[in-house]
N, C-alpha and C positions, 0 to 999 in steps of 0.2 A: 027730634033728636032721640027721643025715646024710643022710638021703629026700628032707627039707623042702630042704636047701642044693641038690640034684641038681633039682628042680623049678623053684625057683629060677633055674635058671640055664638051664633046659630053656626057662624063658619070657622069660627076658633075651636069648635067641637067636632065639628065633622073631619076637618084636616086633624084633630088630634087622635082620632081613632083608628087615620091609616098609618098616622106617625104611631100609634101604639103597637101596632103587629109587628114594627122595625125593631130588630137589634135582638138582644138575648133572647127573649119571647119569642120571636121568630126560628129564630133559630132552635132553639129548645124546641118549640113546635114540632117543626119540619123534621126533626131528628128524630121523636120517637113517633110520627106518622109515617116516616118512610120504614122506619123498622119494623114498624107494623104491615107496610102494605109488603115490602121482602119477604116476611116470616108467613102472609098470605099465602104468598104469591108459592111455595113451597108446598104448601100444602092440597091446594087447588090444583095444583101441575100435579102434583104425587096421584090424583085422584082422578081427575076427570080430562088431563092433557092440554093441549093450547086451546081447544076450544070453548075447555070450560073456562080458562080464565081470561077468557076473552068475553066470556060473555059477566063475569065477575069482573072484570074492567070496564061494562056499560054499568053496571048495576050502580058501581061504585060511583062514578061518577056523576052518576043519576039522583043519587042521594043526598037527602040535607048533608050530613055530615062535611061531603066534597064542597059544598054551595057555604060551609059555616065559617070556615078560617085554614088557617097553615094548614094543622096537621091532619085535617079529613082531606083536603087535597094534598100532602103530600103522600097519605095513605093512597090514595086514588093514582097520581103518578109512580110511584116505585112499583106499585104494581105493576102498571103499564109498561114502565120501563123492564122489568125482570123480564115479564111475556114475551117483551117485543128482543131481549137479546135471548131468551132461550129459544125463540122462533128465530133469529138467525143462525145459533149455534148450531141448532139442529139443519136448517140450510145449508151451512156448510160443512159441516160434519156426516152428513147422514145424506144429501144429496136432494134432499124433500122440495118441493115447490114452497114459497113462500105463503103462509096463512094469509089469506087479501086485507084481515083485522089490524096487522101488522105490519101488512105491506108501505114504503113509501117515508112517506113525511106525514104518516095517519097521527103519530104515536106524539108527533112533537104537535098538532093543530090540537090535540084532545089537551097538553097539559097548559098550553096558554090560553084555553079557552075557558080551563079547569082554573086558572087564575081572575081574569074576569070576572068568572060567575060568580067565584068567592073573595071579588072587590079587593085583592091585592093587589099592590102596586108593581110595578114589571121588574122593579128592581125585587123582589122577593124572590125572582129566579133565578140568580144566583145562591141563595140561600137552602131552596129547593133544591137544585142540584146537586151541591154538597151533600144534604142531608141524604140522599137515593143513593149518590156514591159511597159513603161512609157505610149508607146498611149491607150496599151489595159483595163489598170489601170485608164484612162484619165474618167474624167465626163461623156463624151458622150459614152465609151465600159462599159458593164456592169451595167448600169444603168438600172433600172426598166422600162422606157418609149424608150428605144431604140426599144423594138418591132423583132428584128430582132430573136428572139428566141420563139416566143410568139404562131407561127405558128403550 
């Protein structure tokens, strides 16, 4: 009885930890990581164009942080997300071949896979994606004086 109670409570723990990333904490999360991977994602384009921040969205996702909870993988995704529509913009705006980093249903396999790694539950993706909308809707994405399209 004693093993059965220690098991028990071994899985009352573990389910309480994915239950923990749910809800306000999640979302808080997701909100200032995707702000942060937008606010990136701006400055890496300003600088070294879609290829640097294509290789700044292997890096990112390569790192503890993307592998630790919400907001390193929602940092990780808004990045990826920004990269991959300013690589369409410019597609179709500019006439460019598509970055192959970019190209496809690349952009969507990296962010559910960027969930796994960092053992969130699938329903966290909805919460993800608000949060990447919200930053790229934010004053500083899409703004006239952002520049990072201007090139």
């Amino acid at each position: 009885m004693r093993h059965a109670a220690r098991v028990s409570l071994f899985a009352i723990l573990a389910l309480s930890s994915t239950a923990a990333v749910a809800g306000p904490d999640l979302d808080r999360a997701t909100k200032v990581g995707a702000a942060r991977g937008v606010e990136r994602f701006g400055a890496i384009y300003r600088e070294g164009g879609i290829s640097a921040a294509a290789d700044a969205v292997r890096t990112c996702y390569r790192s503890p942080k993307a592998k630790g909870g919400a907001g390193g993988l929602a940092e990780c995704a808004a990045l990826d997300v920004a990269a991959s529509v300013a690589d369409l913009q410019a597609r179709m705006s500019l006439g460019v071949p598509p970055y192959p980093f970019f190209a496809g249903a690349a952009m969507e396999s990296r962010v559910s896979a960027g969930l796994k790694a960092a053992k969130l539950p699938k329903s966290a993706r909805a919460s993800l994606d608000r949060a990447i909308l919200a930053a790229m809707e934010g004053p500083e994405a899409g703004s006239a004086d952002d520049g990072y399209m201007d090139e």
